[in-house]
C-alpha positions in Angstrom: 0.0 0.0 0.0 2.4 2.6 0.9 4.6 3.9 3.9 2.7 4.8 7.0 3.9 7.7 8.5 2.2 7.1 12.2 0.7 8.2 14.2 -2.6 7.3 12.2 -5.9 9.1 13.3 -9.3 7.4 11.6 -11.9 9.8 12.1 -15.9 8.5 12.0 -18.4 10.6 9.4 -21.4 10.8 11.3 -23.5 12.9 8.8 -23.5 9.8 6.3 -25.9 6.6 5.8 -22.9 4.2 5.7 -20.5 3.3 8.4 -17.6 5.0 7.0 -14.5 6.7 8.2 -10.9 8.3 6.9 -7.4 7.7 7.6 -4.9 10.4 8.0 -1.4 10.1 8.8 0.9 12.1 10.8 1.6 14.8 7.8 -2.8 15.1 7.5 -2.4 13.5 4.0 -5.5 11.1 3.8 -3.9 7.3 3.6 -7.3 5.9 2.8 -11.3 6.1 3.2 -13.3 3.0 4.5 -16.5 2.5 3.3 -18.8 -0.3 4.7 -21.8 -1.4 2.0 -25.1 -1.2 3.2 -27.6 -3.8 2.8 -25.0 -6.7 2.0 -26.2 -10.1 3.6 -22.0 -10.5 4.1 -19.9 -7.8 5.4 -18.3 -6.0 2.3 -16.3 -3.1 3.1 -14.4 -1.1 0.3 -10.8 0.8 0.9 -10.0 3.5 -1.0 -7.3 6.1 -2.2 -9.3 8.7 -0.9 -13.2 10.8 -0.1 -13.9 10.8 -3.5 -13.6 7.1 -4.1 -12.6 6.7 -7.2 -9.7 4.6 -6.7 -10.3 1.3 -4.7 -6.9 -0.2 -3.1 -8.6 -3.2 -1.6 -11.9 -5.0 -0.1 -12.2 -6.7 3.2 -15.0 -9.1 2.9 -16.5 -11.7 5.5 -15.4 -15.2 3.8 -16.7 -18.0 6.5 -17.5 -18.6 10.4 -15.7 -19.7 12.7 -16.3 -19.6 16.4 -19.5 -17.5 16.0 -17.8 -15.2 14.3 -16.9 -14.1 11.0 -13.6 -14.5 9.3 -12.8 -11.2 7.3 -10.6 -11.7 4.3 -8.0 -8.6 2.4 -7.6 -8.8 -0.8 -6.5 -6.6 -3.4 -7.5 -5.2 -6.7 -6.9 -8.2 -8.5 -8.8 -10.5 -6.4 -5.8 -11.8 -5.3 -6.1 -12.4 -0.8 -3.4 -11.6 1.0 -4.4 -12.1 4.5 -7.2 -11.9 7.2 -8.6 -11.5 10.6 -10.9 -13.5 12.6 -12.5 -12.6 16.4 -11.5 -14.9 18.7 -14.5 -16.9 19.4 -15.2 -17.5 23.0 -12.6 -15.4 23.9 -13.9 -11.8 22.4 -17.0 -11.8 25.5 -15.3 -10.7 27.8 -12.4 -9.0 26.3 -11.8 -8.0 22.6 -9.4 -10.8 21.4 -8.8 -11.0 17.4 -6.3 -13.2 15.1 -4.5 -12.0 12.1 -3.5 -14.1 9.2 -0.9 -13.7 6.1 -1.9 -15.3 3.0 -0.7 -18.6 4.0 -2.8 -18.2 6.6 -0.1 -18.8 9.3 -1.2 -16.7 12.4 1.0 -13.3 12.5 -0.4 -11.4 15.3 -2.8 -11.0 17.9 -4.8 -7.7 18.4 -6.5 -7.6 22.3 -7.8 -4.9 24.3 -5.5 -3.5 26.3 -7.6 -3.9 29.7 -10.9 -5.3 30.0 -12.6 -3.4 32.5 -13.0 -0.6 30.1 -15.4 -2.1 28.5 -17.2 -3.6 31.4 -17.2 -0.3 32.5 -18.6 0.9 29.5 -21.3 -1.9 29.1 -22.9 -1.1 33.1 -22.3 2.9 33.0 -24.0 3.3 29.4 -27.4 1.7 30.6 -28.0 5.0 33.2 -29.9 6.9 31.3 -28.2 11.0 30.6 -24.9 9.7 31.9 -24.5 7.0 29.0 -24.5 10.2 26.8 -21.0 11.2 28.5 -19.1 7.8 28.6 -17.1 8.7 25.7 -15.6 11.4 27.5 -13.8 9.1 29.8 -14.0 5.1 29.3 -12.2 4.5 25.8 -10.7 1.3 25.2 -7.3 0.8 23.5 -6.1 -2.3 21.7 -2.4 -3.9 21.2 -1.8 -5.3 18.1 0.8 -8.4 19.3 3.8 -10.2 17.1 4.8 -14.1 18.0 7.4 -13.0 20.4 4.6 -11.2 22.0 5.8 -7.7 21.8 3.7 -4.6 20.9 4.0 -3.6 17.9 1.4 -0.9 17.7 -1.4 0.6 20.0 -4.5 1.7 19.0 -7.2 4.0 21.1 -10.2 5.6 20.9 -10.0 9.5 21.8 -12.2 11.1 23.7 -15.5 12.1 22.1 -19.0 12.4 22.8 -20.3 10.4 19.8 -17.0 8.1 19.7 -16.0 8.6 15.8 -12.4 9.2 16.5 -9.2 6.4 17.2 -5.5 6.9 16.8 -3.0 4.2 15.3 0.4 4.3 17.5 3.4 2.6 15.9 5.4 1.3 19.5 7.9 -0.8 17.9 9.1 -0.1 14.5 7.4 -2.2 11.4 8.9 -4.4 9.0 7.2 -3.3 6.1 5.9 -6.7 5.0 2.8 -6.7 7.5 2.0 -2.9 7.8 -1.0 -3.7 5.3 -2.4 -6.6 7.2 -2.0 -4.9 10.5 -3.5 -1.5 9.3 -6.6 -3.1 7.5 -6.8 -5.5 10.5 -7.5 -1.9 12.8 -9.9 -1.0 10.4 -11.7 -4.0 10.3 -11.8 -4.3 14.0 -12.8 -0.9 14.6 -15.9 -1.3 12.8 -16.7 -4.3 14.7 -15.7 -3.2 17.8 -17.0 0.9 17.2 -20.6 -1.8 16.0 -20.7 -3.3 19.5 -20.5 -0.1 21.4 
């Protein structure tokens, strides 16, 4: 795709039908804009150059179920899959626990939330009725994308907001070049799941 230059801020359009968001990078140059199709029986969500969406870079599309969940493929232009990502079934209740997969599908890294009581939090505070307006303001989750020697390789976190439509992509140890698509269209994937749940 190209070379990220982090941090990466993806920032929610709440004035549209469709669940769709922009990437920026560090420099405020848009990386790419994620559009989700409405009215698909299976998730189909479309990645593009940029707003005007002219230019699609590549499609992330549910491809099976596993574990009550769907499996979310990348692929390219072409048609040609280069990797995926997968919630972790039993394990995503009580924290958010995802897999992420090259094209061989050999498991690359692991994305969880950071700490779990966030979004317990979250869940019991945002049933009081006027206060669950405010929660944004002060219970956002962050998630750790994690390599096979278990380090952290980058953190993403959802800033503070009152309607929750903006996250920033941390790099914490440097990338190798080879994942940094899987990894970013991984976050992007996730977030729409996770920003779906709550």
């Amino acid at each position: 795709m190209q070379d990220y230059k982090f941090p990466l801020d993806f920032t929610f359009h709440i004035g549209t039908l469709s669940n769709d968001f922009s990437a920026v990078d560090a420099n405020g140059k848009m990386v790419a804009y994620v559009k989700q199709k409405l009215f698909k029986f299976k998730e189909n969500v479309g990645v593009y150059e940029n707003d005007s969406k002219s230019n699609l870079l590549y499609n992330i599309k549910a491809d099976r179920w596993i574990d009550f969940s769907a499996c979310y493929s990348f692929s390219d232009t072409t048609g040609k899959e280069f990797g995926k990502i997968g919630r972790k079934g039993w394990a995503s209740l009580w924290k958010a626990h995802y897999e992420v997969f090259d094209q061989n599908k050999q498991l690359k890294y692991t994305i969880r939330e950071e700490n779990a009581w966030v979004k317990v939090m979250d869940g019991l505070v945002g049933q009081i009725p006027i206060i669950n307006l405010f929660t944004g303001l002060f219970l956002n989750p962050a998630y750790l994308v994690i390599n096979g020697n278990n380090e952290t390789v980058v953190r993403l976190s959802k800033e503070k907001s009152l309607v929750g439509r903006r996250f920033k992509v941390s790099e914490v140890k440097k990338l190798n070049g080879n994942d940094d698509d899987i990894i970013i269209l991984s976050l992007m994937m996730m977030v729409l799941l996770e920003r779906r749940k709550g």
